[in-house]
C-alpha positions as CSV (number, residue, x, y, z in Angstrom):
1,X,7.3,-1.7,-28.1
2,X,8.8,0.3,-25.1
3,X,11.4,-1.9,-23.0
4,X,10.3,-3.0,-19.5
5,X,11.4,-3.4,-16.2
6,X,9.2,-5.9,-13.9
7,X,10.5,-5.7,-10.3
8,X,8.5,-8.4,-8.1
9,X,7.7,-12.0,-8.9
10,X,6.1,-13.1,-6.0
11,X,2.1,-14.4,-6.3
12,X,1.0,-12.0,-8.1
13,X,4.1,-10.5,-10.3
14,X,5.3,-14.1,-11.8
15,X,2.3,-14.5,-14.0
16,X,1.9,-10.7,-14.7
17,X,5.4,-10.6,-15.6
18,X,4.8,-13.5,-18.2
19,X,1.5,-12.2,-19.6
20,X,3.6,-8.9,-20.6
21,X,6.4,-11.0,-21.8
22,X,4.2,-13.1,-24.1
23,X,2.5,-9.8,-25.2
24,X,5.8,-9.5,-27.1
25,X,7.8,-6.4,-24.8
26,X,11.2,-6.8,-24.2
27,X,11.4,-7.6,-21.0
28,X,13.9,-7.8,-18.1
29,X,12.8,-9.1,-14.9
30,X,14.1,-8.8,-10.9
31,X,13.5,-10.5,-7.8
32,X,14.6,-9.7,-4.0
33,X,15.1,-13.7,-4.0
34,X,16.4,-14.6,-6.9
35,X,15.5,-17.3,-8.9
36,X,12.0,-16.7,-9.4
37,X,12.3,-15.8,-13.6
38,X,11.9,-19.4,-14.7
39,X,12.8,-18.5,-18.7
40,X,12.4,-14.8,-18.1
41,X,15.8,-12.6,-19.1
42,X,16.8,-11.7,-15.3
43,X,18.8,-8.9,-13.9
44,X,21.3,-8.9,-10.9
45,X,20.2,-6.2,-9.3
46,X,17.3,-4.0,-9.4
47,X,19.4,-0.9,-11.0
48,X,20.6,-3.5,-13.8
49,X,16.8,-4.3,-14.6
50,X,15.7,-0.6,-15.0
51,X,18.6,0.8,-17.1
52,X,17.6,1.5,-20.1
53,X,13.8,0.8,-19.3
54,X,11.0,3.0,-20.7
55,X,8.5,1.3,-18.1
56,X,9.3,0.0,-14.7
57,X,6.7,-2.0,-13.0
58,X,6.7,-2.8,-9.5
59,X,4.3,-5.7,-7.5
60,X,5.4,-5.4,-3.8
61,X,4.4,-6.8,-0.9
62,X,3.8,-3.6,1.3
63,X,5.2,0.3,1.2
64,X,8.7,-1.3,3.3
65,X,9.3,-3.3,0.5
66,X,8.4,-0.9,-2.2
67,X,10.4,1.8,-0.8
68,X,13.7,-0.2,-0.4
69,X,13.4,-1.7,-3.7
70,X,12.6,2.2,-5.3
71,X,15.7,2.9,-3.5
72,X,17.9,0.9,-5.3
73,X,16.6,1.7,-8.6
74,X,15.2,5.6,-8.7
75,X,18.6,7.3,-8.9
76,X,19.2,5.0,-12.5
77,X,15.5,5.9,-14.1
78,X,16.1,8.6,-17.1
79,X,14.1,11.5,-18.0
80,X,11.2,10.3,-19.9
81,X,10.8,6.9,-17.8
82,X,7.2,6.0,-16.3
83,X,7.2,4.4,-13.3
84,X,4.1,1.5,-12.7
85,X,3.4,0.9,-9.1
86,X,1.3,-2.1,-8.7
87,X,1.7,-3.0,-5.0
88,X,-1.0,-2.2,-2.6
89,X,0.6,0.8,-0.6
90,X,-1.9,3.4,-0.1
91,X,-2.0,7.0,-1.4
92,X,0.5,8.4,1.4
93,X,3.5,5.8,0.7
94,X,2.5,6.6,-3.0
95,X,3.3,10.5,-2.3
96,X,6.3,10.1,-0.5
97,X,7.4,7.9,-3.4
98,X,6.8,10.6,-6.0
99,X,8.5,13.1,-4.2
100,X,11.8,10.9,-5.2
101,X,11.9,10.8,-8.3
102,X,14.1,12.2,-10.5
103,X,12.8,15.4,-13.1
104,X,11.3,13.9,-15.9
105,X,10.2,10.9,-15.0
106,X,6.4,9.8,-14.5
107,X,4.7,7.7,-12.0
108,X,1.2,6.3,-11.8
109,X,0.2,4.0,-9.3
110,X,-2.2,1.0,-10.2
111,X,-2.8,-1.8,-7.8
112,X,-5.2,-4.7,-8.6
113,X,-7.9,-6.3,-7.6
114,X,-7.7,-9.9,-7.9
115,X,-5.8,-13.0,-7.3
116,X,-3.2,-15.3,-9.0
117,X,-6.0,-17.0,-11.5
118,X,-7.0,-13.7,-12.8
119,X,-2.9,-12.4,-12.5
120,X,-2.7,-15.3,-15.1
121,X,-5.6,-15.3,-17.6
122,X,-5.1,-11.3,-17.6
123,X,-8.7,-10.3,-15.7
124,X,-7.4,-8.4,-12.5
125,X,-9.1,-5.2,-12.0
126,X,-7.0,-1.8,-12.1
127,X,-6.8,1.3,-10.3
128,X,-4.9,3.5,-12.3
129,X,-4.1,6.8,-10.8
130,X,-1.9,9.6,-12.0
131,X,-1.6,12.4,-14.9
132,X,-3.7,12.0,-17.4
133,X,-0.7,11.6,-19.8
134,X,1.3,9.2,-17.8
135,X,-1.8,6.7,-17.1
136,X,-2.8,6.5,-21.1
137,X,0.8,6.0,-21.8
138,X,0.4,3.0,-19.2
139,X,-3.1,1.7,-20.1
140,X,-1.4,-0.4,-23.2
141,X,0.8,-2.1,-20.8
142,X,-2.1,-3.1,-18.0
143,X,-4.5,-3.7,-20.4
144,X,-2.3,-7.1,-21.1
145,X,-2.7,-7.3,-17.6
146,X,-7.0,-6.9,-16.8
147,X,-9.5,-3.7,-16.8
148,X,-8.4,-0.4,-16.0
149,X,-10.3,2.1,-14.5
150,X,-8.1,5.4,-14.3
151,X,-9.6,6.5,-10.9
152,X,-7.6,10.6,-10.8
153,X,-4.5,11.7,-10.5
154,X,-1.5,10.6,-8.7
155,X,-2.6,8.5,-5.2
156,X,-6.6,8.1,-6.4
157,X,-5.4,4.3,-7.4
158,X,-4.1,3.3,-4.6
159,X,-6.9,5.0,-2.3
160,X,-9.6,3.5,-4.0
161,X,-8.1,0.0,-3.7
162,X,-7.7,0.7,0.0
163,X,-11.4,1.6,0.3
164,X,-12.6,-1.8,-1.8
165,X,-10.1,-4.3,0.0
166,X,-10.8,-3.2,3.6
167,X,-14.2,-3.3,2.8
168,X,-13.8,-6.9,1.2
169,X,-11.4,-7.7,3.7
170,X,-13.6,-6.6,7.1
171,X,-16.3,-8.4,5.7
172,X,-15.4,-11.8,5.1
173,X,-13.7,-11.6,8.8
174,X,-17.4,-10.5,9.8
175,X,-18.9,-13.5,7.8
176,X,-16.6,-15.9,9.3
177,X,-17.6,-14.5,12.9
178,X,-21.3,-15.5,12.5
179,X,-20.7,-18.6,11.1
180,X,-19.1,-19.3,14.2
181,X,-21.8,-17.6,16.2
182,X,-24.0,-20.1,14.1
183,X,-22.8,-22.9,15.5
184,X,-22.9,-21.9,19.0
185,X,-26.5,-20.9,18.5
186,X,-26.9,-24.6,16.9
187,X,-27.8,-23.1,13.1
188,X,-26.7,-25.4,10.6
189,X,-23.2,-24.2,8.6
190,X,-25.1,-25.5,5.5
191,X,-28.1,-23.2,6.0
192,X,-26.8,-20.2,7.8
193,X,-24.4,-19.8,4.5
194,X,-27.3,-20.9,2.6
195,X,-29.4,-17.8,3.9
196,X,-26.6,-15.6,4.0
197,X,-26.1,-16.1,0.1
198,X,-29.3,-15.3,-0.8
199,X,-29.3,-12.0,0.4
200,X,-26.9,-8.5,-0.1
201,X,-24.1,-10.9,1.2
202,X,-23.5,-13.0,-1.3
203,X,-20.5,-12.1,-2.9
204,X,-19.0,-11.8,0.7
205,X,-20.3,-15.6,1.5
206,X,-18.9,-16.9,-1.6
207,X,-15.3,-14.9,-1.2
208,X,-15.5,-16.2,2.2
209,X,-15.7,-19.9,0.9
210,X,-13.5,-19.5,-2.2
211,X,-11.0,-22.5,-3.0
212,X,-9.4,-20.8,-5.3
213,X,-8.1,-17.8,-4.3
214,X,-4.5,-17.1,-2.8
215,X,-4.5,-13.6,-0.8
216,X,-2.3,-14.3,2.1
217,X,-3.9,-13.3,5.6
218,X,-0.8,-11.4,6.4
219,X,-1.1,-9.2,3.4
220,X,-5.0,-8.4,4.2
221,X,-4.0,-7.3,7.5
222,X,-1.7,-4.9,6.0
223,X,-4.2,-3.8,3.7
224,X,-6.8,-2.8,6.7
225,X,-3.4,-1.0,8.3
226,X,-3.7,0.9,5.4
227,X,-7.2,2.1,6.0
228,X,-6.2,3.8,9.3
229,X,-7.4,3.6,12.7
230,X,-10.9,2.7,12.6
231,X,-12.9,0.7,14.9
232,X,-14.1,-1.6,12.6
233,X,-11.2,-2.5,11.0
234,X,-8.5,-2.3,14.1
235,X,-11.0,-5.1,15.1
236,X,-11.1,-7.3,12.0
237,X,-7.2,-6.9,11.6
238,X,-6.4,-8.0,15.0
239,X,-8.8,-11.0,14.6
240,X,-6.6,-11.8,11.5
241,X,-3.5,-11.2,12.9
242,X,-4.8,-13.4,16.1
243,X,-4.0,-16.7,14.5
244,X,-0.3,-17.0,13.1
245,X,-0.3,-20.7,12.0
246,X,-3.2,-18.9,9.0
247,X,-0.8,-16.3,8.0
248,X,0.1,-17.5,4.7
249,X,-2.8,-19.1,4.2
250,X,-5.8,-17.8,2.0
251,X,-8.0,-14.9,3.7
252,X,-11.1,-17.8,3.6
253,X,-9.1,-19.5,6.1
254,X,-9.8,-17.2,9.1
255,X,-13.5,-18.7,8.9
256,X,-12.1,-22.2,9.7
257,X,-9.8,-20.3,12.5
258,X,-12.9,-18.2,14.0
259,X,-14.9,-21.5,13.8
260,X,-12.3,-23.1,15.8
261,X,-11.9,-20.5,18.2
C-alpha cells in the first residue's frame, strides 16, 4: 500500500487520518499544533511527514493555511508523488497551488462534504477534481474516507464544493432570519419550522436545527468568501460574521443568534 502523509488534524483530519490508518497504510501524520496524533506515528515538521510519501493529504482550515503549510513541504515531494488537497479553498487558491509544484508530481483537489460524524464512520461526500490519472490513483485512498464523485479536472472539486456549501450555508442563515421574523409576527417556532419542513425546505430546516453537526461559523463565512462578491451571500456572511461569541460554534447556532437579535 503506497505510504502517506496526512497534514491536518483538526475536526475533520483527526478521524480521517485514523480511518486511513486503520485501513492498514503506513502512515505518518503532522499537525501545526502538535500533539494532536493521539497513537498516530507523528512527524516534527511538515517536510519530515512527506519524505518519502507516495500520497500527501492535506485538511486545512482555509487557502492561508494551506499555502503556508504547502510551503514547508512542496520543495521535499518527489517525482511520482500525488498531492490530496482536502481543505475547502476554492478553484483559484487550488491553481496557484499547482503552479508550485515540482515536475512530476500530481495534484487533485477533493474537499468534502460533511461533518466530524461522517469524517468518522467514512460517509463524507467527495469532490474529486484533477487528471483523470491522478484522481483514480486517489479514489482508493478517499474511498476509505466517503463517496467520490470525480467532478473534472484540476479546480472542478473544489468549485463545486464552493457552489453546494454557499448554497447550504446562505440558506440556513435565511431560515434562521424568518424564524426570527416568526416570532415578531407572533407565529409559533414550533409551527413556522413545522411548515417550513414540509415543503422544498426541508433539508435546510433540519440542517438548520441539527445537534449534531460541528461546522464552525467562522469556517462557513469563509466558505461564502469563497463564492465571491455576491449580494446574497456578502449579506449572509456578514450576518455570520455579526456575532463573534458564535464563531466556533456550530453554523445552527446563528438561528439562536438571529432569534436573539
Amino acid at each position: 500500500m503506497e505510504k502517506i502523509a496526512f497534514l491536518g488534524l483538526g475536526r475533520m483530519g483527526q478521524p480521517m487520518a485514523r480511518r486511513l490508518a486503520a485501513a492498514g497504510y503506513p502512515l505518518t501524520v503532522w499537525n501545526r499544533s502538535p500533539g494532536r496524533a493521539e497513537g498516530l506515528a507523528e512527524a516534527g515538521s511538515a517536510a519530515e511527514a512527506v519524505a518519502g510519501a507516495d500520497v500527501v493529504v492535506t485538511m486545512l482550515s482555509d487557502p492561508a493555511a494551506v499555502a503556508e503549510v504547502a510551503g514547508q513541504f512542496t520543495a521535499e515531494l518527489a517525482p511520482g508523488a500525488l498531492w490530496i488537497d482536502m481543505s475547502s479553498v476554492g478553484p483559484r487558491a487550488v491553481a496557484e497551488l499547482r503552479a508550485q509544484l515540482p515536475d512530476g508530481v500530481g495534484m487533485v483537489d477533493a474537499p468534502v462534504m460533511g461533518s466530524v460524524g461522517p469524517a468518522a464512520s467514512g460517509d463524507l461526500v467527495v469532490y474529486a477534481g484533477g487528471e483523470d490519472a491522478d484522481v483514480e490513483r486517489a479514489r482508493p485512498v478517499l474511498e476509505h474516507l466517503g463517496r467520490v464523485r470525480h467532478c473534472g479536472g484540476p479546480g472542478a472539486g473544489a468549485a463545486l464544493k464552493v457552489v453546494v456549501i454557499s448554497a447550504i450555508v446562505a440558506s440556513v442563515t435565511a431560515v434562521g432570519e424568518v424564524l426570527a421574523a416568526a416570532d415578531e409576527l407572533g407565529v409559533p417556532q414550533d409551527v413556522a419550522a413545522e411548515v417550513l419542513a414540509s415543503g422544498p425546505l426541508a433539508g435546510v430546516v433540519a440542517r438548520a436545527h441539527s445537534t449534531v453537526s460541528d461546522f464552525p461559523v467562522r469556517l462557513a463565512a469563509k466558505d461564502l468568501a469563497l463564492a465571491g462578491g455576491g449580494r446574497v451571500l456578502s449579506a449572509a456572511r456578514e450576518v455570520l460574521l455579526a456575532d463573534p461569541s458564535i464563531a466556533e460554534q456550530d453554523l445552527s447556532a446563528v438561528v439562536t443568534a438571529l432569534r436573539r437579535g
